[in-house]
PyMOL commands that place a pseudoatom at each C-alpha (Angstrom):
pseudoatom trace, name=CA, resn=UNK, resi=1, chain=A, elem=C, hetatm=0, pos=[0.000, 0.000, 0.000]
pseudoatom trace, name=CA, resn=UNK, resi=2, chain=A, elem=C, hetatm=0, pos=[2.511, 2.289, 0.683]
pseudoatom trace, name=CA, resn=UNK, resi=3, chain=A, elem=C, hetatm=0, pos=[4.261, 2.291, -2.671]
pseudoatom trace, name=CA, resn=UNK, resi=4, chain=A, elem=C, hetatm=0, pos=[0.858, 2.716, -4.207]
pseudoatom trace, name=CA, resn=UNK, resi=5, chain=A, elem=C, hetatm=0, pos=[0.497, 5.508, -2.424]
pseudoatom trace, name=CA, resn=UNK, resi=6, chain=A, elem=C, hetatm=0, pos=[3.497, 6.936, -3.064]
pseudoatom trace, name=CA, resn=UNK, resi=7, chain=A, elem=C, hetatm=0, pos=[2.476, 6.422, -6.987]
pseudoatom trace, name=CA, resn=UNK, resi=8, chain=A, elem=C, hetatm=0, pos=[-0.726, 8.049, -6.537]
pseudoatom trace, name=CA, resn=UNK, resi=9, chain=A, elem=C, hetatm=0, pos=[-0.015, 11.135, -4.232]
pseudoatom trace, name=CA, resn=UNK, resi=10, chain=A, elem=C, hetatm=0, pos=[2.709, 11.648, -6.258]
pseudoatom trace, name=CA, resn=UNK, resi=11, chain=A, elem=C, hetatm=0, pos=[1.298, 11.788, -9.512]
pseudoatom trace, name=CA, resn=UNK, resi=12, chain=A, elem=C, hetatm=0, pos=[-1.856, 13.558, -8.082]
pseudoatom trace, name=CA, resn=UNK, resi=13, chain=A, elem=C, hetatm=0, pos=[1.140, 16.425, -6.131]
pseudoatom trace, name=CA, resn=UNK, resi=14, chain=A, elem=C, hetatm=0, pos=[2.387, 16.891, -9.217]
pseudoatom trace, name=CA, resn=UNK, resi=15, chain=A, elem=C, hetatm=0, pos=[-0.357, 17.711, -10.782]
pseudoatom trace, name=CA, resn=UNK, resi=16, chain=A, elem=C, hetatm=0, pos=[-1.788, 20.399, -8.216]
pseudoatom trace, name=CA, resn=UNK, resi=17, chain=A, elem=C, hetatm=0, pos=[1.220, 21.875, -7.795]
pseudoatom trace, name=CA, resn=UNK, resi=18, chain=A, elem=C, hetatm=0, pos=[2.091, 22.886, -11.399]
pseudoatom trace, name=CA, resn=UNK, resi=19, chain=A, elem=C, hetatm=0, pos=[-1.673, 23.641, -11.596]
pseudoatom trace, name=CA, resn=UNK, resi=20, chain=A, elem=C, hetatm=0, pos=[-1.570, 25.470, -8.692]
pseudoatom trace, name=CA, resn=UNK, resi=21, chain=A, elem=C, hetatm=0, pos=[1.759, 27.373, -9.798]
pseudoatom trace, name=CA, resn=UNK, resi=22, chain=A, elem=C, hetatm=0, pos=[0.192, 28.540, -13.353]
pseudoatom trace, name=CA, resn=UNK, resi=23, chain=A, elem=C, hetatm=0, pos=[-3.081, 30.314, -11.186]
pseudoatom trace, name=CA, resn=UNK, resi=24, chain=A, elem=C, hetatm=0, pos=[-0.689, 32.343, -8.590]
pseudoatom trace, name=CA, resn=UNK, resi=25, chain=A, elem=C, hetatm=0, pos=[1.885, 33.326, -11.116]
pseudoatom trace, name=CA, resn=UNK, resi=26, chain=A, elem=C, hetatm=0, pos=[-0.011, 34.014, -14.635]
pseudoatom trace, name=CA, resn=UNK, resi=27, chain=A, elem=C, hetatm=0, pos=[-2.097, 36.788, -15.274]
pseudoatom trace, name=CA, resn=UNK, resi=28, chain=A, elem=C, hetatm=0, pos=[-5.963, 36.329, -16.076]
pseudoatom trace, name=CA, resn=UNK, resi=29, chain=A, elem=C, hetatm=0, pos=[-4.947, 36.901, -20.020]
pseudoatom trace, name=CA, resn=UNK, resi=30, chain=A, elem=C, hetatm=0, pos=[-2.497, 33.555, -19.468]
pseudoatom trace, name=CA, resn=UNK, resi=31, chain=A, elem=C, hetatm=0, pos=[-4.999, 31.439, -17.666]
pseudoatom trace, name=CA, resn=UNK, resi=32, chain=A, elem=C, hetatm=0, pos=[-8.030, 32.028, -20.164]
pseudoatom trace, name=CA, resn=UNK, resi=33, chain=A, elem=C, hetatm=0, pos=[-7.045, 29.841, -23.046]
pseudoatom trace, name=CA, resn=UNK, resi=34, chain=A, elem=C, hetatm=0, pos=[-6.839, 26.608, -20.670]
pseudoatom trace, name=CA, resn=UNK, resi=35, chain=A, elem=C, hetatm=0, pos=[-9.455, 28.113, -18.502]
pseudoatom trace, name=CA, resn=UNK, resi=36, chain=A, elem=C, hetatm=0, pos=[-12.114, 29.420, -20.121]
pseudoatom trace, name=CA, resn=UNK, resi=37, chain=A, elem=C, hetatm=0, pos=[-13.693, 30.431, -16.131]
pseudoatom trace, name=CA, resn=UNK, resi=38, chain=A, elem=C, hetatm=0, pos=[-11.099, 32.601, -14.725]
pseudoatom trace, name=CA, resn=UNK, resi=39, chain=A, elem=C, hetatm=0, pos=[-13.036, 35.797, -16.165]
pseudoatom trace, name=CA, resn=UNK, resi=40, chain=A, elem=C, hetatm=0, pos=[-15.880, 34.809, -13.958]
pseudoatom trace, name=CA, resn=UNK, resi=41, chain=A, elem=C, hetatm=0, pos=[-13.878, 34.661, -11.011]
pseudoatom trace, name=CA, resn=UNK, resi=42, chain=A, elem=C, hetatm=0, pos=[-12.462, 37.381, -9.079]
pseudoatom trace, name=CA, resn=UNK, resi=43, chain=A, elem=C, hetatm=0, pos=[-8.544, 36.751, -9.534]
pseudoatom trace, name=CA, resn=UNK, resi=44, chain=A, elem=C, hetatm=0, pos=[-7.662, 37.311, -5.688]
pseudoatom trace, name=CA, resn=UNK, resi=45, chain=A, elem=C, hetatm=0, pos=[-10.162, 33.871, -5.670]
pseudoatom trace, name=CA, resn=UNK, resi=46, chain=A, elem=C, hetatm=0, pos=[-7.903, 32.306, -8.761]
pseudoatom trace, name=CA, resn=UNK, resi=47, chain=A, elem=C, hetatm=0, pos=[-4.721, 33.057, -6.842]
pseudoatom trace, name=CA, resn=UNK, resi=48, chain=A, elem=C, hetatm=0, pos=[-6.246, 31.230, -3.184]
pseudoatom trace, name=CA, resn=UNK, resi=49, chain=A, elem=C, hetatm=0, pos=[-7.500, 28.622, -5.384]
pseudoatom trace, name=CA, resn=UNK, resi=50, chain=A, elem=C, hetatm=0, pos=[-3.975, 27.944, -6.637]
pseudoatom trace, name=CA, resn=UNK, resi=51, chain=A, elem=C, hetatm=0, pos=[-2.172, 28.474, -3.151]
pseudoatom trace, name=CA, resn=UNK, resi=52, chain=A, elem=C, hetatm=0, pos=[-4.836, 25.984, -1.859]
pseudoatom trace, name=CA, resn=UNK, resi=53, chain=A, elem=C, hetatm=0, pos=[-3.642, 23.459, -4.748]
pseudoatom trace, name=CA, resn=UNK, resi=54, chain=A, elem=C, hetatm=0, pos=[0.016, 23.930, -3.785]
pseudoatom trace, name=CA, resn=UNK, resi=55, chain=A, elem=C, hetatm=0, pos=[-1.261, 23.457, 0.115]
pseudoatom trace, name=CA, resn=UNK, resi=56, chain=A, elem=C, hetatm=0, pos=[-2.724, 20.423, -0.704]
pseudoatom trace, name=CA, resn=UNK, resi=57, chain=A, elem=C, hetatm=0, pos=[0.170, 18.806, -2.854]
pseudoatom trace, name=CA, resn=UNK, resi=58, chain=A, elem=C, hetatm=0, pos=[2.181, 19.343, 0.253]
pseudoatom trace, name=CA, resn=UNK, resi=59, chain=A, elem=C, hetatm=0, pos=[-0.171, 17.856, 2.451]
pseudoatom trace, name=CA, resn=UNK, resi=60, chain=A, elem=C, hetatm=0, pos=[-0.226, 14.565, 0.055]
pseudoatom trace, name=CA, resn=UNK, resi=61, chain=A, elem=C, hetatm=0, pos=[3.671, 14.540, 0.619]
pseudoatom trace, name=CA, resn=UNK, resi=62, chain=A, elem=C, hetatm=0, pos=[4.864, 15.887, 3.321]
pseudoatom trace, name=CA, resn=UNK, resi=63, chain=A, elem=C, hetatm=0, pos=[3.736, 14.391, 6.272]
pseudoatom trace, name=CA, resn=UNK, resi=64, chain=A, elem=C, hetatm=0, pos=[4.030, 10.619, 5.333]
pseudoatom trace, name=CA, resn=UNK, resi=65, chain=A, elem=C, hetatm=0, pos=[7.792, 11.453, 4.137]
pseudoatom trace, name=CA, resn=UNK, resi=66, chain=A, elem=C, hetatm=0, pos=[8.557, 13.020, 7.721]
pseudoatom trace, name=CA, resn=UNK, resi=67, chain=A, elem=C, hetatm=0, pos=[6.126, 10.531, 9.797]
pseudoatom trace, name=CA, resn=UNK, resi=68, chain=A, elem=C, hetatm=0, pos=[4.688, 13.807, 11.018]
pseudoatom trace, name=CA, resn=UNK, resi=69, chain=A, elem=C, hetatm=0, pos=[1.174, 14.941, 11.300]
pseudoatom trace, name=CA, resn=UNK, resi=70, chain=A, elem=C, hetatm=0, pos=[0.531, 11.950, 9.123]
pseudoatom trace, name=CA, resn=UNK, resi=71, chain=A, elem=C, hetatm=0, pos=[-3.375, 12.597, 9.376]
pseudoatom trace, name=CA, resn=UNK, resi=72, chain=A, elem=C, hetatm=0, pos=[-2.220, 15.222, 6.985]
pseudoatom trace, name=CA, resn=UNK, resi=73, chain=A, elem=C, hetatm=0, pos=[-2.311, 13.561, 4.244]
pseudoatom trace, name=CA, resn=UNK, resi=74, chain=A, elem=C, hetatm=0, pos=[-5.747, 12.069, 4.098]
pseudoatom trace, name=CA, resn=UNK, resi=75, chain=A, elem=C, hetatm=0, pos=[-7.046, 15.274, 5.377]
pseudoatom trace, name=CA, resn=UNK, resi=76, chain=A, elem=C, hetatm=0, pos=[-5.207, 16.788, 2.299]
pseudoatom trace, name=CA, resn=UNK, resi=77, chain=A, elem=C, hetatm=0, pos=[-6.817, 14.291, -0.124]
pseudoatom trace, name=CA, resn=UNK, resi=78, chain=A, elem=C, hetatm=0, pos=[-10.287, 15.171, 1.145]
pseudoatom trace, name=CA, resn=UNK, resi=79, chain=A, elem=C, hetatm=0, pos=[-9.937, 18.696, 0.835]
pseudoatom trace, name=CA, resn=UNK, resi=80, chain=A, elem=C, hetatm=0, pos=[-8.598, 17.967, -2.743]
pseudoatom trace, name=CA, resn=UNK, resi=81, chain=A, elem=C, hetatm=0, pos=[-12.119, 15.824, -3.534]
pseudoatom trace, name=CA, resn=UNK, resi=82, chain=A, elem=C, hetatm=0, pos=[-14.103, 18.938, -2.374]
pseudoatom trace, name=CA, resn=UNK, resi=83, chain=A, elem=C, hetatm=0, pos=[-11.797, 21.542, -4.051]
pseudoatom trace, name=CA, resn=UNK, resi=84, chain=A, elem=C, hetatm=0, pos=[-12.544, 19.319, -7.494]
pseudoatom trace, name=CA, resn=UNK, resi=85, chain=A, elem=C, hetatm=0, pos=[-16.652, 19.159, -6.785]
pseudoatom trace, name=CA, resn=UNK, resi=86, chain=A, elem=C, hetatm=0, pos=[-16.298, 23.175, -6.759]
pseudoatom trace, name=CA, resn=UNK, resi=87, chain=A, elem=C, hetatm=0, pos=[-14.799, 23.187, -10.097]
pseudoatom trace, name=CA, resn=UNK, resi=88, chain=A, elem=C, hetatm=0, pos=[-17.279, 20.825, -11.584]
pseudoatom trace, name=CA, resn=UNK, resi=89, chain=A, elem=C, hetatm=0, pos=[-20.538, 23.204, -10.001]
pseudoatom trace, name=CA, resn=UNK, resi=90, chain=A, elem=C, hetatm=0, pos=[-18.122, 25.771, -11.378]
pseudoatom trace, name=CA, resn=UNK, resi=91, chain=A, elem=C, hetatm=0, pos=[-18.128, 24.103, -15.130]
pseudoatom trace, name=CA, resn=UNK, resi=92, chain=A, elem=C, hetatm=0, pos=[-21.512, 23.024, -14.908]
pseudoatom trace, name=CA, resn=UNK, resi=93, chain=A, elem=C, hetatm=0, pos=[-22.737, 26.370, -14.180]
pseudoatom trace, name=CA, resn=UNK, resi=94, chain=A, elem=C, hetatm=0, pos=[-20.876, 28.307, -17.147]
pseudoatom trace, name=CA, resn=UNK, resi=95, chain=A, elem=C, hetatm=0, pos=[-20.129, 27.719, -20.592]
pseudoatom trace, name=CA, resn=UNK, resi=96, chain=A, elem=C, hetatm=0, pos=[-17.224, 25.937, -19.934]
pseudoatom trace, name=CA, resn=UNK, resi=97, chain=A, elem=C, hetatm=0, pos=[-19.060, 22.100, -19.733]
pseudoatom trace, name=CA, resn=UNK, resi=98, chain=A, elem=C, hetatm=0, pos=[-15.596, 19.988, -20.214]
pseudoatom trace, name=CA, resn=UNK, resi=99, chain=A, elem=C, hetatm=0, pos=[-15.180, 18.279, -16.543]
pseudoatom trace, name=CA, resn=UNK, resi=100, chain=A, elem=C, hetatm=0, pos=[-13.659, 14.974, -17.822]
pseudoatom trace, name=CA, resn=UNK, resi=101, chain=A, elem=C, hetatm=0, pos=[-10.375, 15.912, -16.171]
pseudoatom trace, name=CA, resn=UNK, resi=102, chain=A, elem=C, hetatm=0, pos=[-12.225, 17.279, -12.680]
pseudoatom trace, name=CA, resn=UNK, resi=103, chain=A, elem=C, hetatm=0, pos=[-13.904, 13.771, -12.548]
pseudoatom trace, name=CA, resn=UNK, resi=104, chain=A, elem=C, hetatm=0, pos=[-11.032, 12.154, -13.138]
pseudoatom trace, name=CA, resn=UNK, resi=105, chain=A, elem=C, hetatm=0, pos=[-9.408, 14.555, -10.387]
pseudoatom trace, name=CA, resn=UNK, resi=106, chain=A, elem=C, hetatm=0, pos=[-12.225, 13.564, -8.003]
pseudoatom trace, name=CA, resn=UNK, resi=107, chain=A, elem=C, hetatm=0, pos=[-11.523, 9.921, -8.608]
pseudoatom trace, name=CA, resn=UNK, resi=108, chain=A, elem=C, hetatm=0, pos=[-7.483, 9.900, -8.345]
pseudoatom trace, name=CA, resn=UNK, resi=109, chain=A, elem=C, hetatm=0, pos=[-8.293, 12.067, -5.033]
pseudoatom trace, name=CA, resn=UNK, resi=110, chain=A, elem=C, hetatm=0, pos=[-10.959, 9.804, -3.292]
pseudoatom trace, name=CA, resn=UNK, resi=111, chain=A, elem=C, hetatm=0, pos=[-8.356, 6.789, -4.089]
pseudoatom trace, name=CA, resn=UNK, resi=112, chain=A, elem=C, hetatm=0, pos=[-6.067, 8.942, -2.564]
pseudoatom trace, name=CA, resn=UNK, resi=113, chain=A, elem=C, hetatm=0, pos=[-7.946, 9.070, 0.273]
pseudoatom trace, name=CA, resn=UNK, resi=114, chain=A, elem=C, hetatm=0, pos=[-8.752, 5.489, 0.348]
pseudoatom trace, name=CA, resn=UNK, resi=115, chain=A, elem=C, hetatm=0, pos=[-4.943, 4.541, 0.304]
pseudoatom trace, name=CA, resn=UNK, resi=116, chain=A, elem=C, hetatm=0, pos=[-4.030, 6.627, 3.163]
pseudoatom trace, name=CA, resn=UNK, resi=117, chain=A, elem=C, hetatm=0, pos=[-6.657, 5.614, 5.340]
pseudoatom trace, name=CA, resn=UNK, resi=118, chain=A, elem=C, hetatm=0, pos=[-5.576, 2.238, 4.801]
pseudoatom trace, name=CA, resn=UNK, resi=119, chain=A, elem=C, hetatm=0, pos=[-1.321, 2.295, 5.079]
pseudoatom trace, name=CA, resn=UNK, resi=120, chain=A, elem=C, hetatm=0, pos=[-1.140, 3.494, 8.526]
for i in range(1, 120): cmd.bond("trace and resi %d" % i, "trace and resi %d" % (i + 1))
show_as sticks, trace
zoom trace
C-alpha cells in the first residue's frame, strides 16, 4: 500500500502543484485559453485557489515522508475531492461544460484518500 500511495499522491502532487503554480503566477490573459472560467472569477479567488492546490500537494507529501502529522495527508486528499466538486458546479454552471479531467481529479483524489486511510 505504501508504494501505491506513493504512486498516486505523487502523480496527483504533481499535478496540483504545477496547476496550482500557473493560477498564482499568470495573469488572467495567461490562464483564459486553458481556462475558459477565470473571467468569472475574481482573480484574488484564482490566486487562493492555486495556493490551496500547492497546500494540498504538500499535504499529500509531506507528512508521510517526515512521519509527522501523518493525518495530513488524508485530510489533504479530502480537501482535494471537495476543491474538485467546486470546479465541476463551477463548469456546470458556465459555458465551460468539459469536466472529464475534474472527474477524473475527483476519482485519483478519493483513491487517494482510500490509500491513506488504509497504510497506517
Amino acid at each position: 500500500m505504501n508504494i501505491a500511495y506513493g504512486i498516486v499522491a505523487g502523480l496527483l502532487a504533481l499535478f496540483y502543484v504545477y496547476s496550482g503554480a500557473m493560477k498564482v503566477i499568470r495573469s488572467r490573459d495567461q490562464l483564459r485559453p486553458m481556462m475558459a472560467w477565470v473571467d468569472r472569477i475574481p482573480l484574488p479567488a484564482v490566486r487562493a485557489l492555486g495556493t490551496l492546490e500547492i497546500l494540498g500537494a504538500t499535504g499529500l507529501i509531506l507528512p508521510p515522508l517526515t512521519g509527522i502529522a501523518v493525518w495530513l495527508a488524508p485530510a489533504a486528499a479530502m480537501g482535494l475531492v471537495l476543491l474538485q466538486i467546486g470546479a465541476i458546479a463551477v463548469h456546470l454552471t458556465g459555458e465551460d461544460r468539459r469536466i472529464t479531467l475534474n472527474v477524473g481529479l475527483v476519482a485519483t483524489a478519493a483513491v487517494t484518500v482510500w490509500l491513506a486511510t488504509t497504510r497506517w
